[in-house]
C-alpha positions as CSV (number, residue, x, y, z in Angstrom):
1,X,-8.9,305.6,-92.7
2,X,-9.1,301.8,-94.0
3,X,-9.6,299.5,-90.8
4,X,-7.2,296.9,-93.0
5,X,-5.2,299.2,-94.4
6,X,-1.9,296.7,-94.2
7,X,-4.0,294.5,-96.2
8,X,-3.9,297.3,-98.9
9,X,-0.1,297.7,-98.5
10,X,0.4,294.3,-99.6
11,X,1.6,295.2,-103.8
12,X,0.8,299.0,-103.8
13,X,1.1,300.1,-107.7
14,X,2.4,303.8,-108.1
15,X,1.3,305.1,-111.9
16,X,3.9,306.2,-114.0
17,X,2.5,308.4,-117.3
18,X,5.3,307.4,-119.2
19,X,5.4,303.7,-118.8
20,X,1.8,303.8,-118.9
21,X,1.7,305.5,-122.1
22,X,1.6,302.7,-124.6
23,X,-1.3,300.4,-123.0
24,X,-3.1,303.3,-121.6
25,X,-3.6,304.6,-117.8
26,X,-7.0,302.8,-117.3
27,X,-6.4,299.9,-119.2
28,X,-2.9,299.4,-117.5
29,X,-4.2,300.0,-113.9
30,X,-7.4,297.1,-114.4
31,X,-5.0,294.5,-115.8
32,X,-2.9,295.3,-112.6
33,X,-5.5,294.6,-110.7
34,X,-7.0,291.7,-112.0
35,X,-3.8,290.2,-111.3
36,X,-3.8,291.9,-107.8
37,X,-2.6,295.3,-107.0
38,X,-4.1,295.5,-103.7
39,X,-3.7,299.2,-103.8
40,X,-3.4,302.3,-106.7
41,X,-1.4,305.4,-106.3
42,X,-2.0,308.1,-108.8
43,X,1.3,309.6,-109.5
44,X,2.0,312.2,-112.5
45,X,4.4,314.9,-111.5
46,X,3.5,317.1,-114.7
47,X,0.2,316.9,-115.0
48,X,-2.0,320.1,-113.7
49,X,-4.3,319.4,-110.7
50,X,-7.4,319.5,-113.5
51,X,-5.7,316.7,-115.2
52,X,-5.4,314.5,-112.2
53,X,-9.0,315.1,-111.1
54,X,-9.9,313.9,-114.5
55,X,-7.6,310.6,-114.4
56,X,-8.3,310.4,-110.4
57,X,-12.4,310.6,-111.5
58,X,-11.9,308.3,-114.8
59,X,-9.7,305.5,-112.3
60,X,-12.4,305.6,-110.0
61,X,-14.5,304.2,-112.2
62,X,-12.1,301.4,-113.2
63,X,-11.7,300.3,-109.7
64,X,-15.4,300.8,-108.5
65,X,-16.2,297.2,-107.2
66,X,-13.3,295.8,-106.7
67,X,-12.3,297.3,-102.9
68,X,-9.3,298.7,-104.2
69,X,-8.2,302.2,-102.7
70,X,-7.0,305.0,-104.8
71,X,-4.8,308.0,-103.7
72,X,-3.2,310.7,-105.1
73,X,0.1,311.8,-105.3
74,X,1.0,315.3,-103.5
75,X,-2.1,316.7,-105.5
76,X,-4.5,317.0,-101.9
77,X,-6.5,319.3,-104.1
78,X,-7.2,317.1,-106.8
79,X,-7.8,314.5,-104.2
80,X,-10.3,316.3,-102.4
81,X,-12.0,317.8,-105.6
82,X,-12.0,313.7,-107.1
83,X,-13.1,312.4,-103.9
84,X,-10.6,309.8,-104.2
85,X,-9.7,307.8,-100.9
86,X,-6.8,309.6,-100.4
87,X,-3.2,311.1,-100.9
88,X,0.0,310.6,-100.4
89,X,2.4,313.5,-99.5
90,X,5.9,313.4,-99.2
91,X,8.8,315.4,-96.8
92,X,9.1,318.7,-99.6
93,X,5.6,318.6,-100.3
94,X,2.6,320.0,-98.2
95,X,2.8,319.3,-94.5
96,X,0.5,316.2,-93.2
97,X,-1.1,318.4,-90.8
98,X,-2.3,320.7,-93.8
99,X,-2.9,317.5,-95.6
100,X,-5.0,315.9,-93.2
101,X,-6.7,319.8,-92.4
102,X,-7.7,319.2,-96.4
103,X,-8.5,315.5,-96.5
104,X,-10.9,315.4,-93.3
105,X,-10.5,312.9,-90.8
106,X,-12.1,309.5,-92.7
107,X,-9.7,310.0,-96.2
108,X,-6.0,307.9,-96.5
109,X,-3.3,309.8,-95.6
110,X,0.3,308.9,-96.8
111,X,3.8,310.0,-95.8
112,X,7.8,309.4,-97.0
113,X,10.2,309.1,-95.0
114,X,13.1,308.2,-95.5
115,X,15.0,308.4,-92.5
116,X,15.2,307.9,-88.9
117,X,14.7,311.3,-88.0
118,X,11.1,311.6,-90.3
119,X,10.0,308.7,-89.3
120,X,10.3,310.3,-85.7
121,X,8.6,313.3,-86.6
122,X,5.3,311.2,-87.5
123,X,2.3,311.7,-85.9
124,X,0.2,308.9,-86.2
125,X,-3.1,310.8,-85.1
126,X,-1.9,312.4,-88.6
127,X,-1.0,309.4,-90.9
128,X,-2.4,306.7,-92.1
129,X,0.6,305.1,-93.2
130,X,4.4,305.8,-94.2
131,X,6.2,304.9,-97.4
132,X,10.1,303.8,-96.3
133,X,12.5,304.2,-98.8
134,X,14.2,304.4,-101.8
135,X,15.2,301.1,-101.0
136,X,16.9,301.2,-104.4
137,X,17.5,304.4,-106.6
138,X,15.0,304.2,-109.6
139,X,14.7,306.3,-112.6
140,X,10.9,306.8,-112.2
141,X,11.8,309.5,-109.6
142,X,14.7,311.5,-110.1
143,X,14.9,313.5,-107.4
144,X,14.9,310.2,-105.0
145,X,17.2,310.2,-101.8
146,X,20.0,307.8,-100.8
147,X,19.0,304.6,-101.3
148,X,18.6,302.4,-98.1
149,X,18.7,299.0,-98.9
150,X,16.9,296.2,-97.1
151,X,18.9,296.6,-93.8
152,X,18.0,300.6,-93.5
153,X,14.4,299.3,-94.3
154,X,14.3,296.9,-92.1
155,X,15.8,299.6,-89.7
156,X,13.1,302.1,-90.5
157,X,10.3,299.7,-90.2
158,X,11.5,298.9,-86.7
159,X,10.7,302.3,-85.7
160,X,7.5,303.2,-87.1
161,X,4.3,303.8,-85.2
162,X,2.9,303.0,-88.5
163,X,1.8,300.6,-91.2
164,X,4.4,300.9,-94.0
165,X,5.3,300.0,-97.8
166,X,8.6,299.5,-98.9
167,X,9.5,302.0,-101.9
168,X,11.9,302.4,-104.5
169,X,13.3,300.4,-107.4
170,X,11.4,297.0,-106.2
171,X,10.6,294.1,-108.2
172,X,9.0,290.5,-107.7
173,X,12.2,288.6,-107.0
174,X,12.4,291.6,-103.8
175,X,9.5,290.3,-102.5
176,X,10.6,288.0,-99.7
177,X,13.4,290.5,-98.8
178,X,10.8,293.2,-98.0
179,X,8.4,291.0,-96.3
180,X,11.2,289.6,-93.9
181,X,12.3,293.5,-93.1
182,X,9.0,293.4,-91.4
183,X,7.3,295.9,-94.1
184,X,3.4,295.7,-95.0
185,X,4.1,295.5,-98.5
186,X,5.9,297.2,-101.6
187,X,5.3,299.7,-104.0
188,X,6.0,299.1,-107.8
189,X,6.1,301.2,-110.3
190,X,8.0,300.1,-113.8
191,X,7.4,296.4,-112.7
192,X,4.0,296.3,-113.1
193,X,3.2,299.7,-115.7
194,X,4.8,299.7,-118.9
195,X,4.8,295.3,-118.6
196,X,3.7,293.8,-121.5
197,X,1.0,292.3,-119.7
198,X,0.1,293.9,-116.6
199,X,-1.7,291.5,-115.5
200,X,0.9,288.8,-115.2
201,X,3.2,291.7,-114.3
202,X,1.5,292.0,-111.1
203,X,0.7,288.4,-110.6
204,X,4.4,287.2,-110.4
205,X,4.0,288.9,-106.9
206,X,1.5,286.7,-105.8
207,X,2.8,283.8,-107.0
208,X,6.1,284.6,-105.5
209,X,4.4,285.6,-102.3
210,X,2.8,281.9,-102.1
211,X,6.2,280.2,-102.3
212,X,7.4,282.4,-99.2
């Protein structure tokens, strides 16, 4: 694991191929971070695992240097094979136990939850950290649960053993709601990837985050 791993937490990007498409995955993930993702999540629900070690290997090499972790998406496979930092799994998808059986004890390990009840069921000799949400419903993941809004996040975070990012639907002018919840961070997905300029995209964060 990270030591500073809430530092990474802060504006967590989550790829989408879709919105990505037009500027390119690469191209679209160093713009986000020159205007500072602290943080890159691999996500592409249709690609095969081959694909994602390929994108996982070709990423690396955009964010070599700049400190910036990179995980994968339910893929622990491609993770392992890419030698990324890490992955992220959800509640449907592989357990953490097998996850972290995979990953070895020094990788990033990831978890949903979006509910009391998971966030219970963590064990934090497992995970790393938890993503809490959907705090809104979003149309970059269909199959999302019940949204939460920022009192269930705020509800959620006061229960976890963990570090945590805020998911689901979240945008700049969300930022001071999320950090007063008492999250670590947020993770974006069309507010940053499919921008115009990805760059100022992610920016707006930190500008909004100085006039907190």
């Amino acid at each position: 694991m990270i030591p500073d791993i809430r530092v990474h937490l802060r504006l967590y990007l989550v790829t989408d191929p879709q919105l990505c498409h037009t500027a390119g995955l690469e191209n679209t993930v160093r713009q986000a971070v020159d205007g500072g993702v602290t943080m890159v999540q691999l996500r592409d629900k249709h690609a095969t695992t081959a694909a994602r070690i390929d994108m996982a290997r070709a990423l690396k090499d955009v964010l070599s240097g700049t400190g910036v972790p990179l995980v994968i998406n339910d893929d622990v496979e491609a993770a392992v094979a890419a030698d990324v930092d890490g992955a992220h799994v959800g509640q449907g998808d592989i357990s953490a136990a097998d996850a972290r059986a995979m990953l070895g004890p020094d990788k990033i390990l990831g978890l949903s939850c979006e509910s009391a009840q998971t966030v219970h069921a963590v064990n934090p000799a497992v995970v790393d950290y938890l993503g809490l949400g959907p705090v809104f419903g979003t149309t970059t993941k269909a199959d999302h649960k019940q949204p939460i809004g920022f009192d269930g996040l705020a509800g959620l975070v006061a229960q976890s053993p963990l570090p945590n990012v805020a998911i689901g639907g979240l945008k700049a002018k969300h930022q001071r709601a999320v950090l007063e919840s008492g999250a670590d961070g947020l993770a974006v997905v069309s507010a940053i990837c499919g921008q115009p300029d990805a760059t100022a995209a992610a920016r707006a964060f930190a500008e909004t985050e100085v006039k907190l």
